[in-house]
C-alpha positions as CSV (number, residue, x, y, z in Angstrom):
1,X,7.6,26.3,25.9
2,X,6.3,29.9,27.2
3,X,4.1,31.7,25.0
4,X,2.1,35.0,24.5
5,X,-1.3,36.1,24.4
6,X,-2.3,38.0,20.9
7,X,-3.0,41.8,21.4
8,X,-6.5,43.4,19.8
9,X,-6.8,41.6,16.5
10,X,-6.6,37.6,17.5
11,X,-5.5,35.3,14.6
12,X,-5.6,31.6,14.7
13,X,-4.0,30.1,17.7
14,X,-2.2,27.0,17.2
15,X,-0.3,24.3,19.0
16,X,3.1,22.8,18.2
17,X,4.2,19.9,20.0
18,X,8.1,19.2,20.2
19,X,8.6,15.7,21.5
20,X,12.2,15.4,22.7
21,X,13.9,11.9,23.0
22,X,17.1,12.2,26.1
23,X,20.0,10.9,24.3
24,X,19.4,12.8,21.1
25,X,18.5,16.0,22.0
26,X,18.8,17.7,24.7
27,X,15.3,19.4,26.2
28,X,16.9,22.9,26.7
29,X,17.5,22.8,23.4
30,X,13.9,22.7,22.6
31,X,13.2,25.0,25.7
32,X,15.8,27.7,24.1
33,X,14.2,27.5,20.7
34,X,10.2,27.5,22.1
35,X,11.2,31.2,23.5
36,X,12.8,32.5,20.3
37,X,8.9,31.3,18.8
38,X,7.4,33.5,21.8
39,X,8.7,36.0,20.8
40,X,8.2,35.3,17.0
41,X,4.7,33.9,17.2
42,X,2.1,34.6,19.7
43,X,-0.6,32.9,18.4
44,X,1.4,29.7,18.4
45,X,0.6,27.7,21.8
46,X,4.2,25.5,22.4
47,X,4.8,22.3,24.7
48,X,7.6,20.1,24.8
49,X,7.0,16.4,26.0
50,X,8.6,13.2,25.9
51,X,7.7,10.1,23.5
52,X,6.6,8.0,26.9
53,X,4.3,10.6,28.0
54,X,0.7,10.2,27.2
55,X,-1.2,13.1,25.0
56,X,-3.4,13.6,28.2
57,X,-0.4,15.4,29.4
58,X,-1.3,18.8,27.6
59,X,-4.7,20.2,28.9
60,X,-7.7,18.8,27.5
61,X,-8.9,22.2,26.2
62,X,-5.7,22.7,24.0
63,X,-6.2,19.9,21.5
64,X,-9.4,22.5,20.5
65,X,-6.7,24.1,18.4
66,X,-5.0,22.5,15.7
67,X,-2.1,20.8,16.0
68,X,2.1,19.9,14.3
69,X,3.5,17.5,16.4
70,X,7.3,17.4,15.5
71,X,9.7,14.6,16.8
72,X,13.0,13.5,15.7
73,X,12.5,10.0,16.3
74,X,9.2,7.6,16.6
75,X,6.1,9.4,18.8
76,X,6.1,6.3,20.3
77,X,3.5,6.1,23.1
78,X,2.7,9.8,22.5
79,X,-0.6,9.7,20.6
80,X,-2.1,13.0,20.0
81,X,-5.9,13.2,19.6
82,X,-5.9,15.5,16.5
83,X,-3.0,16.9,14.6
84,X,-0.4,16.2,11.7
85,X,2.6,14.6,12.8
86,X,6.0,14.7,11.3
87,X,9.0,12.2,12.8
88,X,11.5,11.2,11.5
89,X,12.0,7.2,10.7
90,X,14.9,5.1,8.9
91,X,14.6,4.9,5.3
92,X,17.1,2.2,4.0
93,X,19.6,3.6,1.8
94,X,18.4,1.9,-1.3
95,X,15.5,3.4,-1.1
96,X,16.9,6.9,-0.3
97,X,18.8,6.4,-3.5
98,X,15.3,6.2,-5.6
99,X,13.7,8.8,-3.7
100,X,16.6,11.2,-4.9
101,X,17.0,9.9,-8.2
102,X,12.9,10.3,-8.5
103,X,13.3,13.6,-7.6
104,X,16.3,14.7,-9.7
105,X,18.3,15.5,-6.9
106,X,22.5,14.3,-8.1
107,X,23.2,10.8,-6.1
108,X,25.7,8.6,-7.0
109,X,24.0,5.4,-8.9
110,X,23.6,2.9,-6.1
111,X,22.8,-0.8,-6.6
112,X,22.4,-3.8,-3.7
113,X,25.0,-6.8,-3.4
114,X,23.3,-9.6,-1.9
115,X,25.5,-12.5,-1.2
116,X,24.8,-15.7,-3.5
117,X,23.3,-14.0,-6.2
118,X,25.2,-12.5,-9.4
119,X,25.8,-8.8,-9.6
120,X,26.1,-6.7,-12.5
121,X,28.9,-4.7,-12.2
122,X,29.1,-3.3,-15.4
123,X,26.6,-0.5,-14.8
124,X,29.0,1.1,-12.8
125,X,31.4,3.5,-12.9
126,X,35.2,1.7,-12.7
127,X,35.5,2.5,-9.2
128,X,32.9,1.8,-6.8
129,X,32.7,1.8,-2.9
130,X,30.5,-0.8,-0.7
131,X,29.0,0.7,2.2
132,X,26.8,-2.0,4.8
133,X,23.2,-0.1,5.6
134,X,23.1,-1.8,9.1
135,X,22.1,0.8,11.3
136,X,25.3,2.0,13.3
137,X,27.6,0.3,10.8
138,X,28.8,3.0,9.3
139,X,29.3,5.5,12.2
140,X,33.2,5.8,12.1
141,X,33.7,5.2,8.4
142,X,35.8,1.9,8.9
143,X,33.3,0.0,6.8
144,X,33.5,1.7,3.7
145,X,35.6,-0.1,1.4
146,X,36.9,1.1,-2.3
147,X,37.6,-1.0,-4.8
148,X,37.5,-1.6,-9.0
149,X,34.1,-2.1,-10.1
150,X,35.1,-5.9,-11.4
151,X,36.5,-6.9,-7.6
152,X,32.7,-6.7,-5.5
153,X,32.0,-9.9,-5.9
154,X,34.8,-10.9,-4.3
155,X,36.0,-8.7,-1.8
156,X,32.5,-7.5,-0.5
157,X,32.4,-11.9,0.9
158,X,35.5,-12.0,2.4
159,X,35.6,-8.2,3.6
160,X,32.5,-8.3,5.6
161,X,30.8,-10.3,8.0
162,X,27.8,-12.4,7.6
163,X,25.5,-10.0,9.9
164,X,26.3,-7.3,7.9
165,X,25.2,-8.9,4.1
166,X,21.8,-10.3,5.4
167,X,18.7,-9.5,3.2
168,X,17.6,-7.6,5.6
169,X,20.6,-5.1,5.6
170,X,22.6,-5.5,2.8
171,X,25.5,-4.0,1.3
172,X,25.2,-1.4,-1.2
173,X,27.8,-0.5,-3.7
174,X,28.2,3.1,-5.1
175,X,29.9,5.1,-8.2
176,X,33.2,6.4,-6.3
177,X,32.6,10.3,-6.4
178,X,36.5,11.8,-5.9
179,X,36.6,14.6,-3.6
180,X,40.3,14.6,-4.2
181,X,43.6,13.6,-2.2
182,X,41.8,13.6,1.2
183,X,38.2,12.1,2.2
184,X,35.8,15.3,2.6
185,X,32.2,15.9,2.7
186,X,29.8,18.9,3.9
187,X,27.5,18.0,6.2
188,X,24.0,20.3,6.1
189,X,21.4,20.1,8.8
190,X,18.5,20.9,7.2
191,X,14.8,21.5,9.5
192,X,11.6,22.0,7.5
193,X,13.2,22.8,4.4
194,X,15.6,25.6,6.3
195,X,19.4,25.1,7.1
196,X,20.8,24.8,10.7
197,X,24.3,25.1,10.1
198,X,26.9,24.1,7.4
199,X,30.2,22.3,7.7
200,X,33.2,20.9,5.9
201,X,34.8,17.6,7.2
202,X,38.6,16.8,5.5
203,X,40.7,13.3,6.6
204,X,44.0,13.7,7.8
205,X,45.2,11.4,6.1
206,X,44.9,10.9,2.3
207,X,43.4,8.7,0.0
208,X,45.6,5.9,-2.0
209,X,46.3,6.9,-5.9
210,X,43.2,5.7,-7.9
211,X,45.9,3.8,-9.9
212,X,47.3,1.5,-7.0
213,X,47.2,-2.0,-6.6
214,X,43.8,-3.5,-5.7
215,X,44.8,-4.5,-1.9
216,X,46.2,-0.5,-1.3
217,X,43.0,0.5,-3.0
218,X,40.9,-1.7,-0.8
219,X,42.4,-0.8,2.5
220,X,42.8,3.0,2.2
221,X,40.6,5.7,3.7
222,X,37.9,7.2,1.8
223,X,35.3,7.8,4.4
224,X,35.9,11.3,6.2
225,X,34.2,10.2,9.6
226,X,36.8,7.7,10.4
227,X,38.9,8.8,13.0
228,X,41.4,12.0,12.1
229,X,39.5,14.6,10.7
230,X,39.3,17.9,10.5
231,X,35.7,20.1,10.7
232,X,35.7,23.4,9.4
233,X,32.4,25.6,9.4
234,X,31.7,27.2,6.0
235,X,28.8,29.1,4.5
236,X,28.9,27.2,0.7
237,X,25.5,28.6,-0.3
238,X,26.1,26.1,-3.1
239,X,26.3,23.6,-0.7
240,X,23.5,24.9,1.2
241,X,20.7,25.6,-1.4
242,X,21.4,21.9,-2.4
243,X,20.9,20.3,0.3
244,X,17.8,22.7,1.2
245,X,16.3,21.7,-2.6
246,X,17.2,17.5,-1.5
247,X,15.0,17.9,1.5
248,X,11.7,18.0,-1.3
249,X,13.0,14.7,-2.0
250,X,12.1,13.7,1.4
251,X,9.0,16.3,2.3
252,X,7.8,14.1,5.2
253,X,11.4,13.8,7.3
254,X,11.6,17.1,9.3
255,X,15.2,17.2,10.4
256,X,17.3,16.0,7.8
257,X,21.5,15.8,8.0
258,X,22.9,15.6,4.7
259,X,25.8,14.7,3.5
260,X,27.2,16.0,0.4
261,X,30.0,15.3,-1.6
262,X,32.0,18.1,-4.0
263,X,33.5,15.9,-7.1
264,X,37.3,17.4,-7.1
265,X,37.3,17.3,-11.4
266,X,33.6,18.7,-12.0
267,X,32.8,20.8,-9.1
268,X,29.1,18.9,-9.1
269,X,27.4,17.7,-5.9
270,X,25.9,14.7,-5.2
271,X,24.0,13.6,-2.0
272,X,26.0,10.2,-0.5
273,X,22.6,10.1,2.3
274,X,20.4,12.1,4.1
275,X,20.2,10.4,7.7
276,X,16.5,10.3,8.1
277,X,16.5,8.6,11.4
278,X,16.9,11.7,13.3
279,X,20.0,11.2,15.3
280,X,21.4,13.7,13.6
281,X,20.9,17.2,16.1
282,X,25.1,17.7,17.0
283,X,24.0,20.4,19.0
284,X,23.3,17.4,22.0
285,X,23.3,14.2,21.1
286,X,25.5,11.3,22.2
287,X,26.1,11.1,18.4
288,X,27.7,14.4,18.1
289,X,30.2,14.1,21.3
290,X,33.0,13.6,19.1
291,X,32.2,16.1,16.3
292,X,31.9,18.9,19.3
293,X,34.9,18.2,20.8
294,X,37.1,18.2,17.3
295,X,34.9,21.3,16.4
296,X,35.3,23.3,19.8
297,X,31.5,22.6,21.6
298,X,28.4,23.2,21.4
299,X,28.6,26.9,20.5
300,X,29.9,26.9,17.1
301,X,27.1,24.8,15.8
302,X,24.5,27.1,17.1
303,X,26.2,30.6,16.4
304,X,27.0,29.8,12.5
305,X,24.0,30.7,11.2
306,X,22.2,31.4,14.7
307,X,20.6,28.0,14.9
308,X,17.9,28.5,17.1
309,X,16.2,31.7,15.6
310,X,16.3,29.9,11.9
311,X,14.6,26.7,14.3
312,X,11.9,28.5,15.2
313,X,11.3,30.3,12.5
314,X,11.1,27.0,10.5
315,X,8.6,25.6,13.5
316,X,6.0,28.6,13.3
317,X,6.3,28.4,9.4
318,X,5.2,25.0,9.9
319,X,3.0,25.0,12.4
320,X,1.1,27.8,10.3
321,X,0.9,25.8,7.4
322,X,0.7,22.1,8.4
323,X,-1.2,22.3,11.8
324,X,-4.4,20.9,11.7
């Protein structure tokens, strides 16, 4: 990452490390957005490395300054000899739900169905939705079953698998929020507390009515990432501030991609999950091939909001305050 050299009056220098993981971002990303801090920042000192590179990498005489070291992912071999470190980890969606719910931030109430042992469905709403938490479960929406509240424990044995209702990874059943006649969600992507981009996903197809038989009910679409959708990019600064006010909930996760839920009666948001584990940057990841292609590249991700600037403006911010 180039930088500049402070004119008359020197402030603080600083170093950010970006550690970029192939696969999930792309390194020119990171290269694109360490120029927009050049020019923004002077005093801040930028590299960008990769998690198998040892800290020795950077010259000795730089770790002198204090450090953020940033990664979307685990640092993995990378261990800096000062500085604070943010990365992003898994949380397990149980545990999401407290930290929002701890925070006040609108989630839908969440409870764990482990198989053998009763559940208690009656502190839920009448319609509910089980979701497994294994990771890459849930990418294409498939596993996301609705049902009556009094039908989980039965459906949630016979409708999944063993591996996906261990203790280790359980199911977790949520209040049905109704976005109305079509599956749709906003997905935010929200860096150090700043917004990336915003947009609106819609199924093609529509939901069953809320009134059918259990075995429609329990077979129709209510997850909008299943295959058929539509993405639309939309600047719903209700939306927005939301998901920028959820990411307190979570002040130690840099890059954050929420997904938010409009009930269709109300009009009140809730936060379904928040994707801590970082494979969330659309912009280049594997993960996001299909979302670019249905939403026309790479370019209308970064030129909603003008991604990159808002990055690095949310790096030096920071870096300024967090470095150390």
């Amino acid at each position: 990452m180039p930088h500049m050299t402070s004119a008359a009056r020197r402030p603080e220098t600083r170093n950010l490390v970006l550690i970029t993981h192939p696969g999930r971002q792309d390194w020119r990303d990171f290269q694109a957005i360490g120029q927009e801090i050049a020019q923004q920042a002077p005093d801040i000192f930028g590299y960008i490395v990769s998690p198998k590179k040892a800290a020795e990498t950077i010259p000795k005489d730089a770790w002198r300054r204090r450090s953020l070291i940033v990664s979307f992912g685990h640092i993995a071999e990378f261990v800096p000899p000062r500085g604070r470190v943010f990365q992003n980890a898994l949380i397990p969606k149980q545990d999401e739900y407290r930290l929002f719910t701890a925070a006040g931030v609108r989630t839908p109430f969440t409870s764990v169905f482990r198989t053998g042992r009763p559940f208690d469905h009656s502190r839920h709403k009448p319609l509910v939705v089980a979701k497994p938490t294994k990771v890459g479960s849930m990418s294409h929406g498939d596993q996301v079953v609705l049902m009556r509240r009094e039908r989980v424990a039965h459906v949630v044995p016979a409708r999944f698998p063993p591996e996906l209702t261990s203790d280790e990874t359980p199911i977790i059943i949520q209040d049905f929020v109704d976005p109305g006649l079509r599956a749709q969600i906003f997905r935010v992507l929200v860096l150090f507390g700043e917004a990336l981009f915003c947009y609106r996903v819609t199924a093609d197809d529509p939901r069953p009515e809320l009134d059918a038989p259990d075995a429609e009910l329990e077979i129709g679409r209510v997850a909008s990432n299943a295959p058929g959708r539509v993405i639309e990019f939309v600047a719903d600064l209700e939306v927005i501030e939301f998901a920028k006010a959820a990411s307190q909930a979570i002040p130690w996760i840099p890059l954050l991609g929420f997904d938010i839920i409009r009930e269709s009666t109300t009009g009140a948001l809730y936060v379904l999950e928040s994707n801590p584990g970082g494979n969330t940057w659309i912009f280049s990841s594997r993960a996001g091939i299909e979302s670019r292609a249905i939403a026309g590249g790479t370019e209308p991700f970064k030129n909603q909001f003008g991604a990159w600037k808002i990055a690095a403006n949310a790096l030096v911010q920071a870096t300024r305050y967090y470095a150390e």
